[in-house]
Structure formats: C-alpha cells, structure tokens
C-alpha positions in Angstrom: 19.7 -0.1 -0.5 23.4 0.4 -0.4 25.0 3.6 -2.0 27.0 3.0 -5.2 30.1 5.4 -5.6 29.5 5.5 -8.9 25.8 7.3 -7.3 28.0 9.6 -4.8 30.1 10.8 -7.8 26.9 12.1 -10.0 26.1 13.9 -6.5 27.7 17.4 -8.2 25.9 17.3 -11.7 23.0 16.4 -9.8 22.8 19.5 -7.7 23.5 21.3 -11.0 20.3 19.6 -12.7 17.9 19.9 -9.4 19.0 23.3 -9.0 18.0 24.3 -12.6 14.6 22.7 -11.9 14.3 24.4 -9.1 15.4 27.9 -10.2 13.1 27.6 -13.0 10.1 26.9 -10.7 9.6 23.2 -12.0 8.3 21.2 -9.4 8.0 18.1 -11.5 11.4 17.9 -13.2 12.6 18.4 -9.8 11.0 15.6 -8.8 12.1 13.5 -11.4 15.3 14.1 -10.6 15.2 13.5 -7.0 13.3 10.2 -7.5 15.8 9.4 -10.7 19.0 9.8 -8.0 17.0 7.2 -6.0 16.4 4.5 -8.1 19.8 4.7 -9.4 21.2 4.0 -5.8 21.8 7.3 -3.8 20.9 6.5 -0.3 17.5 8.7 1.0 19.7 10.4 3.4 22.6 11.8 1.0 19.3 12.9 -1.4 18.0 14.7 1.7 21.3 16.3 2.8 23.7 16.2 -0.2 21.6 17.6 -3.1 18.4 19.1 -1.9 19.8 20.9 1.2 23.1 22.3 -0.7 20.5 23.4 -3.5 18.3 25.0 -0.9 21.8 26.7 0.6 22.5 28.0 -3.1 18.5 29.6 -3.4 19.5 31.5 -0.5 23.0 32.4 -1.5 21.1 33.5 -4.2 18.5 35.9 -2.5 21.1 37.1 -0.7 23.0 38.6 -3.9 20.0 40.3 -5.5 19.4 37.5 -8.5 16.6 36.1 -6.7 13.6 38.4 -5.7 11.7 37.4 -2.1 8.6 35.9 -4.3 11.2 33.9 -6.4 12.8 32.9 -3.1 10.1 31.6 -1.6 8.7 29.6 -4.8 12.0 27.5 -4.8 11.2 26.9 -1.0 8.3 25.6 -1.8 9.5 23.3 -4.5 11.9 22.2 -2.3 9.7 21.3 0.5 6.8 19.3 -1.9 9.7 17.4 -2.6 10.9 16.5 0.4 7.5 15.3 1.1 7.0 13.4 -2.5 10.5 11.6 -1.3 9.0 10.8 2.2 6.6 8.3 0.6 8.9 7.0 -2.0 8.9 3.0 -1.6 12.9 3.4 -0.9 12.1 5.6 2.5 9.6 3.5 4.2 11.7 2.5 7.6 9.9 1.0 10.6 10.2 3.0 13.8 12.5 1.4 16.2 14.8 3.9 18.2 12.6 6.0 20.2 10.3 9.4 20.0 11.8 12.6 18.8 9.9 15.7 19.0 10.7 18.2 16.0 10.2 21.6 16.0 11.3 25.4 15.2 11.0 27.8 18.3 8.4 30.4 18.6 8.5 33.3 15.5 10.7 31.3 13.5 9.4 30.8 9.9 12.4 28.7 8.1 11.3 25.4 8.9 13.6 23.7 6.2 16.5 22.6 8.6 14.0 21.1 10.9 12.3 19.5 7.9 15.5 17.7 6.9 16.5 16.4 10.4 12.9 15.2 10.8 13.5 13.3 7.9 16.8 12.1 8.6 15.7 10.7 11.7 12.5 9.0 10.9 15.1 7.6 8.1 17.2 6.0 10.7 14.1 4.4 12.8 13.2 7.1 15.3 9.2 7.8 15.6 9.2 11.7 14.9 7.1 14.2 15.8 7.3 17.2 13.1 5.5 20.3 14.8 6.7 22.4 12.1 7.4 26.3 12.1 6.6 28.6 14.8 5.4 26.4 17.8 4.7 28.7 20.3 6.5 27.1 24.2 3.5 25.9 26.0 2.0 24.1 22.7 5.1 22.5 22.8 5.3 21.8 26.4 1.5 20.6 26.1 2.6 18.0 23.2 5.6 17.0 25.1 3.2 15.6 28.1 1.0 13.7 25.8 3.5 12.3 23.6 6.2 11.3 26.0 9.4 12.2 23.6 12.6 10.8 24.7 14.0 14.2 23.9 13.4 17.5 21.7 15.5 18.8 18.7 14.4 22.3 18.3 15.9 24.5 15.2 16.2 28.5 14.8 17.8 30.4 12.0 17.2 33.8 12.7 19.5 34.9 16.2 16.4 37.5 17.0 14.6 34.1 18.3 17.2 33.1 20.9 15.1 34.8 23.6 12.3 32.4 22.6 14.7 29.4 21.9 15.6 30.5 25.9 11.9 29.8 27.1 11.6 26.7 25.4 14.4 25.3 26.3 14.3 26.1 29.9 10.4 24.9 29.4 11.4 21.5 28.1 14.2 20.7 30.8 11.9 21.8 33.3 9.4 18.7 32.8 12.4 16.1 32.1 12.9 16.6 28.8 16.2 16.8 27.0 16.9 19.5 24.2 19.0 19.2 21.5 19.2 22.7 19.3 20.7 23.7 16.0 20.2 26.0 13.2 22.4 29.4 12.1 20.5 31.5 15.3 23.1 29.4 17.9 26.4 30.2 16.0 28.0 28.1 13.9 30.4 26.6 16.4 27.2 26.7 19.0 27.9 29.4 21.4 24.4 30.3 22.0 23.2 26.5 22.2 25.9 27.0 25.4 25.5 29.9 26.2 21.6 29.1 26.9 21.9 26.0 28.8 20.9 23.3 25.9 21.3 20.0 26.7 23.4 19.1 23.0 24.1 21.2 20.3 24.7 20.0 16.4 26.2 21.6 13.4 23.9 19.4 11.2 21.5 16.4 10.7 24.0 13.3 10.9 25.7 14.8 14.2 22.4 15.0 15.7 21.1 11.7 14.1 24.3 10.4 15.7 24.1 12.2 19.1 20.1 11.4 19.7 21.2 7.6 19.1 23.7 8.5 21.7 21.9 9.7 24.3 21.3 13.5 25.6 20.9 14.1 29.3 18.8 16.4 30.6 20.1 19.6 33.0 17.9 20.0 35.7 15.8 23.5 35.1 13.2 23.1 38.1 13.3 26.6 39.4 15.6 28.3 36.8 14.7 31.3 35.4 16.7 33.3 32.4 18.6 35.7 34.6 20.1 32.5 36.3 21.6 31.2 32.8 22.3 35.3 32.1 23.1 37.5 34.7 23.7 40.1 32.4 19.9 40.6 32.4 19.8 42.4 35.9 20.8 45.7 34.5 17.6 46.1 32.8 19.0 47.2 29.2 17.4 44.2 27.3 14.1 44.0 28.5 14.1 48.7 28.5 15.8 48.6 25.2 13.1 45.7 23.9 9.7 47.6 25.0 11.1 50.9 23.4 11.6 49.2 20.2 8.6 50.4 18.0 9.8 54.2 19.3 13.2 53.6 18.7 12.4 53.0 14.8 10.3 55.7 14.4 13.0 58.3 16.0 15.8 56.9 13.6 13.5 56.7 10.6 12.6 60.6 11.6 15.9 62.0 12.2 17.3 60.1 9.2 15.4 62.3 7.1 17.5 65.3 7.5 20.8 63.3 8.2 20.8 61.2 4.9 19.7 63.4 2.3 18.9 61.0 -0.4 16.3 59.6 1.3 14.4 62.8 -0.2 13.9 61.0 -3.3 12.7 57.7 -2.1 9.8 56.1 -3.4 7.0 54.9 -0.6 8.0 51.5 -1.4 11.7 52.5 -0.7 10.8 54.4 2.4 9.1 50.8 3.7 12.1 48.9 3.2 14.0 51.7 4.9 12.2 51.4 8.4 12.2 47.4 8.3 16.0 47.6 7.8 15.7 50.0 10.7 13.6 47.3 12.5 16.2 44.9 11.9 18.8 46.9 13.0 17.0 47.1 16.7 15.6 43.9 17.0 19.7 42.4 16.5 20.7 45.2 18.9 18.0 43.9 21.3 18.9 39.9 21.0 23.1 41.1 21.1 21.8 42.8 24.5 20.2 39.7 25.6 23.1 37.7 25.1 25.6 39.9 25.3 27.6 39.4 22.9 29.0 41.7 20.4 29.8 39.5 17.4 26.3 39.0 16.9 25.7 42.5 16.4 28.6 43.8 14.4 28.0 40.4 12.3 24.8 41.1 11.3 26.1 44.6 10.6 28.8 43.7 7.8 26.4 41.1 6.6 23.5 44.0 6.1 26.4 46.0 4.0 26.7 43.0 1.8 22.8 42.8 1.5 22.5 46.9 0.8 25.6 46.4 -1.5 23.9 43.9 -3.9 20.9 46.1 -4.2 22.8 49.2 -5.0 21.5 50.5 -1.3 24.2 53.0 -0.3 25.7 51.0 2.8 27.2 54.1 4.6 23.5 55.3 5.0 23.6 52.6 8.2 26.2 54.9 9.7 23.8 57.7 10.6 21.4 55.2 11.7 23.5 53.7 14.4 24.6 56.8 15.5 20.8 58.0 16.1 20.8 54.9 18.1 23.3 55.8 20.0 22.2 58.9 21.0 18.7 57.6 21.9 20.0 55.0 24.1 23.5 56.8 25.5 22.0 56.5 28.8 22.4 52.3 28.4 26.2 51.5 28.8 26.0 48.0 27.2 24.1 49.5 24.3 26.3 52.4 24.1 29.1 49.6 23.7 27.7 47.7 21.0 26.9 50.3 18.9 30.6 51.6 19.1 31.8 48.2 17.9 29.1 48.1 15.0 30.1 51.8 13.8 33.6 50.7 14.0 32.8 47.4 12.2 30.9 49.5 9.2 33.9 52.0 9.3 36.4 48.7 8.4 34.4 47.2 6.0 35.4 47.6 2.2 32.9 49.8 -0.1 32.8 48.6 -3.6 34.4 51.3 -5.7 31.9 53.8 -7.4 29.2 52.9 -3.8 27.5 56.7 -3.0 28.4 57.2 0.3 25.5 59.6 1.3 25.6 61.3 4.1 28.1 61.8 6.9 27.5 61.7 10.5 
C-alpha cells in the first residue's frame, strides 16, 4: 500500500489519540486507532516506528517524571505490546519472506524487549524470515538456536548499560561460530561507543538503519580464541571482576553507614528504606559496568540522571553524596574506582538543585 501524505500529516494527532488510549489503559481504543491509521493508508512500518514507538518513548518519559507509577508503567507496556501483535496479523502486514534469516533477541538480564520487538517487526515487514527470541535469552540458548537455525546474522538489543558485560559474551559467542552481530538499544550509547567498544560487527541507532544495514550486509570479525580481556585490557587489573563479587557487601556497608551520615533516613518508612538500598544497588552495579568498560560518562551519567529521578519524587538528591563517598572509602584501595567516584561526586556537586530541595546531610 503506498503512504498518503495526507496519512503522514495525521501522524502527530495520532500519537496524541493513541497515547490517550494508552495512558488510560484501553487496549481496544488503542487498537482501533492503530488499525484506523492503517486502513486510511499509513504504511505498517511508520505505525510501528512513528506512533507506537514515540508513544512508548512518552510512557517512559512519563515514569521517569513521577506522573506514571511502575504498575501504571508497565500496564501501558503491555498495551503497547498486544498491539503490536494485533498489527502483526492485520491483512495489511502479511509479507512473504524473501531476504534471509534474522535472529532477534535481547542479551541476558535484560527485560525491555520493546526495541527488539519493533525491529523484529520491521524486518519481517521488509521480507526477512525473523527469529524473535524475546527478553532475556541467556548466551548458550542463543548460541544453541543459532546452530539449528542457520541465521544469516544476529541483531541483539540492550537498554540497560549494567548488561554490557552480558551483551560482551554474546557477542563474542556469536562471532565465534560465524555469525555476525549487529547491536542497538540505549545500553551501547547513543552514538554506539560500547557497540565499538565491544567488538560488534554493526551498530544502529534505530530500526530503519538496521533494516537498511542487514539488507546491506554485516561481516563477521573473527572471535575464535578471543576472550574479553583481548577486546578490554583494562580488565587485567582486577577492579571489575573484585569490585563485582563484593557487590552485595558493598550495599549493605553504604546502606549501614548511611544511617548515621544522612539523618533523615531516621524517619523512613520500611517501604522507603527498600527503595533506599535498591538505589544503593543501582548505584554499584553502574559503578561495576563503568569499571568494566572504563568509561566514566557512563557513571557520572547515570548519576545526574538518578538526581533527576530523586528530584521528581521529592527524594533529596544530595543524599547520593554521602553514598558515594562511603563508596569511596570502601573501595580507596581500587585506583580506577577511586577515579570514578571522584568524577560522579564532582558531577552531583555541578548539577542544579531545584530551589526549596532539602539537602540533608553533608559529607
């Protein structure tokens, strides 16, 4: 079907209309409009990454500023994704497979399967045979599908930059036996330093470029042999893999010594108290991955973007300034630690509090 521009210029009232479907948790008038965009001549594609994906962006835009909760969050997910299916087998999707095998998948631990969703879609769209493995696929499943499927290549997707280790191992897995990777997703930077930095075969910033790039062509770099420390030298000093197997200790020393170093902490309900040693648990795993890659942007940014997150839910940011500085003592023996933590605390220091913020504590 060809794509009107009279269909392309309803695109912005039609976010508006699907995202008030969505927002309000109704599946079906979501639907409706989806299928409504169709049959009035917006391509499959453009539905997929033009109004549902921006809508999707804008639910977690949303979490992310306190006016959705986590259970409202995740129902608009879900909406989202029993659309994507209901679209799958609309009469104006059907393509006929033509271009290859793709293997689709998210790398081990990582839950938010929606980007992989919506390239899986785009390709089987554009006449590739996909493979959707889904969320989580632990490295030797994948491997183990890859040798019974015989994919032309692998397009693996991450969100969440504590995964890159695992997005490592399956990428060196899948070069290893001949098969090319192609990664994306907000875990590899969003001008695809990590994608690099771990040895990928191709790195895209979204569906169409890697539509466009699979139709291409990826070659595969040879991995026989190749271990992580080869693509990271880094990794001979120890820190990440010390700093990693301390982890659960390293929580429960903050969490302890944060007690008496942030006072208002005194009042905190048990449920607060939770949500104080996950933020904790946060906080180490991002050290852990920034010491794995060695990078400190990834730290400091997930840093300023926690302030924003605390901000929004009246959380005293400054209380993370104790926290790292517990850190620091705990790990002053571990130079590149020692280093990241400096940048963080002088990343928190720099950015702005919202006038009236409790600052807490001092450390």
């Amino acid at each position: 079907m060809t794509q009107s521009n009279r269909a392309t210029d309803d695109i912005p009232a039609l976010r508006d209309q699907l995202w008030a479907a969505v927002s309000a948790r109704d599946e079906f008038g979501a639907a409706d409009i989806v299928f409504a965009a169709l049959d009035g001549g917006l391509a499959a594609e453009t539905v997929l990454l033009d109004l549902i994906a921006p809508v999707q962006a804008t639910v977690g835009a949303e979490w992310a500023a306190n006016r959705l909760s986590v259970a409202q969050e995740h129902a608009a997910t879900a909406i989202s994704e029993r659309v994507i299916a209901a679209l799958a087998h609309h009469p104006a999707t059907r393509t006929t497979a033509s271009l290859g095998r793709i293997t689709v998948a998210c790398v081990d631990q990582e839950w938010h399967v929606m980007p992989a969703r919506l390239l899986a879609e785009v390709l089987t769209l554009r006449g590739w045979q996909v493979d959707f493995l889904g969320a989580q696929v632990p490295t030797p499943h994948l491997i183990a599908h890859l040798h019974r499927s015989g994919a032309d290549a692998v397009a693996l997707s991450s969100s969440i930059s504590t995964r890159l280790p695992a997005a490592h191992a399956a990428i060196t897995a899948c070069q290893a036996i001949g098969v090319p990777v192609l990664v994306g997703g907000a875990a590899f930077g969003p001008d695809g330093r990590y994608a690099r930095l771990l040895g990928a075969d191709a790195w895209a910033p979204d569906a169409r470029v890697a539509a466009q790039q699979l139709a291409d062509g990826i070659a595969v770099t040879p991995a026989t042999g190749r271990q992580q420390v080869d693509d990271l030298p880094h990794l001979a000093d120890q820190e990440y893999t010390l700093v990693a197997r301390s982890h659960d200790r390293l929580v429960r020393q903050v969490l302890t010594q944060l007690e008496v170093r942030f006072p208002a902490m005194a009042a905190y309900t048990a449920q607060q108290r939770e949500r104080t040693a996950e933020d904790i648990a946060h906080i180490v795993e991002f050290l852990t991955v920034a010491l794995y890659t060695d990078d400190d942007d990834l730290f400091t940014s997930f840093i300023t973007w926690t302030v924003g997150i605390l901000t929004a839910r009246r959380v005293p940011a400054q209380s993370l300034r104790p926290a790292l500085k517990i850190l620091a003592a705990e790990l002053k023996e571990f130079p590149r630690s020692t280093r990241l933590l400096d940048r963080a605390r002088f990343a928190l220091d720099s950015a702005p509090v919202p006038a009236g913020t409790h600052l807490g504590a001092t450390a």
